[in-house]
C-alpha positions in Angstrom: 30.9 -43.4 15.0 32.7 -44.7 17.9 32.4 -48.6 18.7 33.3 -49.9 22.0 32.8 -53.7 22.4 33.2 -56.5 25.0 37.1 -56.2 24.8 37.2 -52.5 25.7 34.8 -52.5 28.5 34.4 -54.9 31.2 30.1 -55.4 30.4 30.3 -57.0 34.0 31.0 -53.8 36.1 28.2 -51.6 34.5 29.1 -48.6 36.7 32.6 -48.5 35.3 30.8 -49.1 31.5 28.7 -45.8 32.2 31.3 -44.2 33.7 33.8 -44.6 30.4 31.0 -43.7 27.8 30.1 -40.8 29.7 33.5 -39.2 29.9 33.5 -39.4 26.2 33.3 -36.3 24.1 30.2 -34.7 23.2 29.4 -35.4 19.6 30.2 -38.7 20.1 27.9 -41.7 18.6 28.0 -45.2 20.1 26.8 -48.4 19.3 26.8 -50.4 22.5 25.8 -54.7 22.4 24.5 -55.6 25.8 23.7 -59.6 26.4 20.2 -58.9 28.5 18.0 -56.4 29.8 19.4 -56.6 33.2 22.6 -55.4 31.5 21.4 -52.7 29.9 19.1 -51.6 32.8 22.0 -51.2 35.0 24.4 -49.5 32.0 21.1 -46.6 31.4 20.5 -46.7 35.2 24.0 -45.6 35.7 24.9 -43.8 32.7 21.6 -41.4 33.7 22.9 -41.4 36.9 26.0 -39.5 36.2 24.8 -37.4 33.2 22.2 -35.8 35.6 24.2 -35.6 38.1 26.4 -32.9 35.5 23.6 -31.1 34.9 23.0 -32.7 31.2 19.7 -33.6 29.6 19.1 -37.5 29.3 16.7 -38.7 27.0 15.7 -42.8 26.9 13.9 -44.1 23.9 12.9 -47.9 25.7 12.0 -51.2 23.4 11.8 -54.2 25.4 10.1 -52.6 27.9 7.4 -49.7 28.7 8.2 -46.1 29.8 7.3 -46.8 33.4 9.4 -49.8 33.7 12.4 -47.4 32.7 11.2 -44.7 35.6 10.6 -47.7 38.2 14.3 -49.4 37.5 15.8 -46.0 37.5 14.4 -44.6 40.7 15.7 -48.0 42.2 18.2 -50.1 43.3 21.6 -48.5 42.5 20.3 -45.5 40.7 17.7 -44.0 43.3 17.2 -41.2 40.7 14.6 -38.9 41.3 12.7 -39.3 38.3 9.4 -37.3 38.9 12.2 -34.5 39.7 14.0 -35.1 36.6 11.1 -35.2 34.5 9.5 -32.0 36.1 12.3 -30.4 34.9 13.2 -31.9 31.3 16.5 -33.3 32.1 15.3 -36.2 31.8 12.8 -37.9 29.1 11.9 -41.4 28.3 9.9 -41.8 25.4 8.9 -45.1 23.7 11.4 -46.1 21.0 9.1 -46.8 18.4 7.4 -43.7 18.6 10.2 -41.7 18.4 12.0 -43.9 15.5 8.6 -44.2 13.4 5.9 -41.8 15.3 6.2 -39.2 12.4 7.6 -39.0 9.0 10.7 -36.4 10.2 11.9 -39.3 12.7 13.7 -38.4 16.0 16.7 -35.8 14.9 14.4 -32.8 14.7 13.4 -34.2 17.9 17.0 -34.1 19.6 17.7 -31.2 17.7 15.1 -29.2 19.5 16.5 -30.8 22.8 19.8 -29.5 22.3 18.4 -26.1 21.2 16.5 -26.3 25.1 19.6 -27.2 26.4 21.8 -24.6 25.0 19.1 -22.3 26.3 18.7 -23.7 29.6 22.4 -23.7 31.1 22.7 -27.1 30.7 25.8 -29.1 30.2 24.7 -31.7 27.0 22.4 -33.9 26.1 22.8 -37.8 25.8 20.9 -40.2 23.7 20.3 -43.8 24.9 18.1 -45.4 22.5 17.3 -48.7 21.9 17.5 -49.9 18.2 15.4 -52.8 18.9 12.6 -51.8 16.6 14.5 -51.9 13.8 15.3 -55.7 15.0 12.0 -56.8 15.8 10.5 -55.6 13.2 12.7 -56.9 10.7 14.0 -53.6 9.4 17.6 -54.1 9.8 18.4 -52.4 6.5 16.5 -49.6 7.8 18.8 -49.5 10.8 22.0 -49.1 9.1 19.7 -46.8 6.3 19.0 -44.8 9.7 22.7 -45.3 11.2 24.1 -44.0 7.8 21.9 -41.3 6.6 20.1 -39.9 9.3 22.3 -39.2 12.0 25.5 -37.6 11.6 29.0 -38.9 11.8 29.7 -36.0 14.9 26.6 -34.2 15.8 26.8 -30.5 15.5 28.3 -28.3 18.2 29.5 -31.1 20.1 26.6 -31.0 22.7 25.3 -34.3 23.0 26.4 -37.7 22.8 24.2 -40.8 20.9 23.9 -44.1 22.3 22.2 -46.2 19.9 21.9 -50.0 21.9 21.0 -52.9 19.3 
């Protein structure tokens, strides 16, 4: 797993945050510490942005805040995505995080793992990840998140076709 903190981005330019994780590799896993939802809307706002933009898949497990929120802050201000679009034609899906963490007993990798499948099969270019861990904080499960961090996902994910963004 790949960490990139304060010191390595500048959290103050988002764009040039999104920009950096998204010319990583694919197979890469991040774990990204925003300071407030602002911050982190603007980082998924632009991050989508540009994966979309390269033809990838883009899925957004939300927390601290509901599904349409996430399609309302993307489709304005910077962003202007065209979510209904996107959706229409799975590149992009935002599900609620705690559905997909806890909503059955496989958890989300079969999930993603179907996604990439689509993907592969589809033309596309990837798949990214941006979910936000925050169940696992509110909930008071942190063991559970580095259980989940350790033995669920994988330390490079498996044909190097999507990247994980795992925001605490």
């Amino acid at each position: 797993m790949s960490i990139k903190t304060q010191a390595s981005i500048n959290f103050s330019d988002m764009l040039v945050a999104a920009q950096e994780l998204h010319k990583s590799e694919f197979g890469s896993h991040f774990l990204v510490i925003y300071h407030d939802l602002d911050t982190f809307r603007e980082l998924y706002s632009q991050y989508a942005k540009a994966a979309l933009k390269d033809n990838e898949i883009v899925v957004i497990l939300p927390f601290y805040e509901t599904v349409n929120n996430v399609r309302s802050i993307l489709s304005e201000d910077s962003a202007c995505i065209d979510v209904g679009k996107y959706e229409k034609e799975q590149s992009l899906l935002i599900i609620d995080s705690m559905k997909s963490y806890f909503g059955s007993q496989e958890g989300l990798m079969p999930f993603v793992k179907k996604i990439v499948e689509f993907a592969k099969a589809s033309g596309r270019s990837g798949v990214s990840v941006i979910g936000d861990m925050g169940p696992f904080f509110y909930y008071g499960k942190n063991d559970g998140l580095l259980h989940y961090e350790t033995t669920t996902l994988p330390t490079g994910f498996e044909g190097k076709f999507e990247r994980d963004l795992c925001i605490p």
